[in-house]
N, C-alpha and C positions, 0 to 999 in steps of 0.2 A: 729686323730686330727692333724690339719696342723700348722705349726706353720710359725709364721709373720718374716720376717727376715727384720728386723731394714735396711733400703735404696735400697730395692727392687722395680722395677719398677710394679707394681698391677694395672695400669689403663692408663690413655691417657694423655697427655700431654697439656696447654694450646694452644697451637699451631698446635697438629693434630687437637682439637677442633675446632680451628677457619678455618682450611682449609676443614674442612670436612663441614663445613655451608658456606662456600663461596663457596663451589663446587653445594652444594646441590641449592643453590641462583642462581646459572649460569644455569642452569638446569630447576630451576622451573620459572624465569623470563619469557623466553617464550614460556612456558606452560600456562599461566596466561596471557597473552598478545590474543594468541590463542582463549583461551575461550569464554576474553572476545569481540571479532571481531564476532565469532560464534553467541555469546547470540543477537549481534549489530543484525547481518543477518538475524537471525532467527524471530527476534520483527519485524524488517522491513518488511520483508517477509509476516508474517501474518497480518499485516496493509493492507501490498499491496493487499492480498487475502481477506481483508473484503471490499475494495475500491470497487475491482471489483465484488464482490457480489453486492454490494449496486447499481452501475451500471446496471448488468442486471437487479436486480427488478425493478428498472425504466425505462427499458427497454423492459420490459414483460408487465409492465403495459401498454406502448405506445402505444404496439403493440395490446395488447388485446383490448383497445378502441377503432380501428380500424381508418380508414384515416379518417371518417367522425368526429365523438367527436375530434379529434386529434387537426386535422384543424377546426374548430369550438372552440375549448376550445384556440389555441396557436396564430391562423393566420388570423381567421374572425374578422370583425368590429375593429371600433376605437381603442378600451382601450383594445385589447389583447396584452398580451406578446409574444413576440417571444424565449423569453429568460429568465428564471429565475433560480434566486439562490437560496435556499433554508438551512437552517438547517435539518438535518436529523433527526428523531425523536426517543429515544433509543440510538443513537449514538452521543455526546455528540462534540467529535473535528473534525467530518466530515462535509466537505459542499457539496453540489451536487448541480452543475449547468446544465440546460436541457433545451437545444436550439432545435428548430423547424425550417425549412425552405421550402418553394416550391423551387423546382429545376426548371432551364429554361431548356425545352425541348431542345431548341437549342443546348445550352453549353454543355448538358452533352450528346448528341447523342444519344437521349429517342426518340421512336415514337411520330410522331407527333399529338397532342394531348394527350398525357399522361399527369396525374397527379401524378406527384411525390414529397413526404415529405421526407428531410434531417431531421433523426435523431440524435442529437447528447447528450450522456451524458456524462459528468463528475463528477469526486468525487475528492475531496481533504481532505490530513487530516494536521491537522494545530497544533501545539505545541508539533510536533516532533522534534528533533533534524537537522530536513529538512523536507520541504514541500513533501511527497508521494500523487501521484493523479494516477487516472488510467478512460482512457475516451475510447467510444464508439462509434459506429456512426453506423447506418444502415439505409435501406429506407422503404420506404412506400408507397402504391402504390394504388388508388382508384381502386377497384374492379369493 
């Protein structure tokens, strides 16, 4: 059996207390600062990597239509779009805008007589903490 000796020091003192939580605070500040820059990157990141997803499947699609629906659907007659925006479908704060153009053989140093489609697509996602987009562009070329 131990016995208590009446103004023995048995424990910590107010003041090793508070030094030892001001240590531990200096310490874990930026650790916690860290993480959260990390978790920042990490959301960004994978936003960024569904942008460009959503890009190529608009992009496979174009392609897969081939120059003829392409130019028919974007660049033929009056009332076509060259350009549209759209809402993405499934994907609620992305837009994706999908411009179409004929290249001048001239400008761009194409044989002459070629027909070539400027593909371009972009995505945007909007009530992020900043605008994230990620765009494309490739050609197209009547066969």
């Amino acid at each position: 059996m131990q016995k208590k000796v009446p103004g023995s020091v048995c424990g910590y003192t107010y003041i090793e207390l508070l030094v030892a939580i001001t240590i531990l605070g200096l310490v874990a500040a930026p650790l916690l600062a860290l993480f959260t820059g990390s978790f920042t990157s990490i959301a960004e990141a994978g936003i960024k990597s569904s942008a460009v997803n959503l890009c190529r499947e608009k992009m496979e699609t174009l392609k897969a239509w081939g120059y003829e629906e392409t130019y028919a659907f974007y660049l033929a007659g009056p009332g076509s779009p060259s350009c549209i925006e759209e809402e993405i479908p499934g994907h609620p704060h992305f837009r994706r805008v999908t411009e179409v153009t004929l290249l001048d053989p001239e400008n761009e140093s194409l044989p002459p007589g070629a027909e070539v489609l400027c593909l371009k697509v972009s995505v945007y996602r909007t009530g992020w903490k900043r605008e994230i987009s990620a765009s494309l562009e490739s050609r197209l070329a009547r066969r």
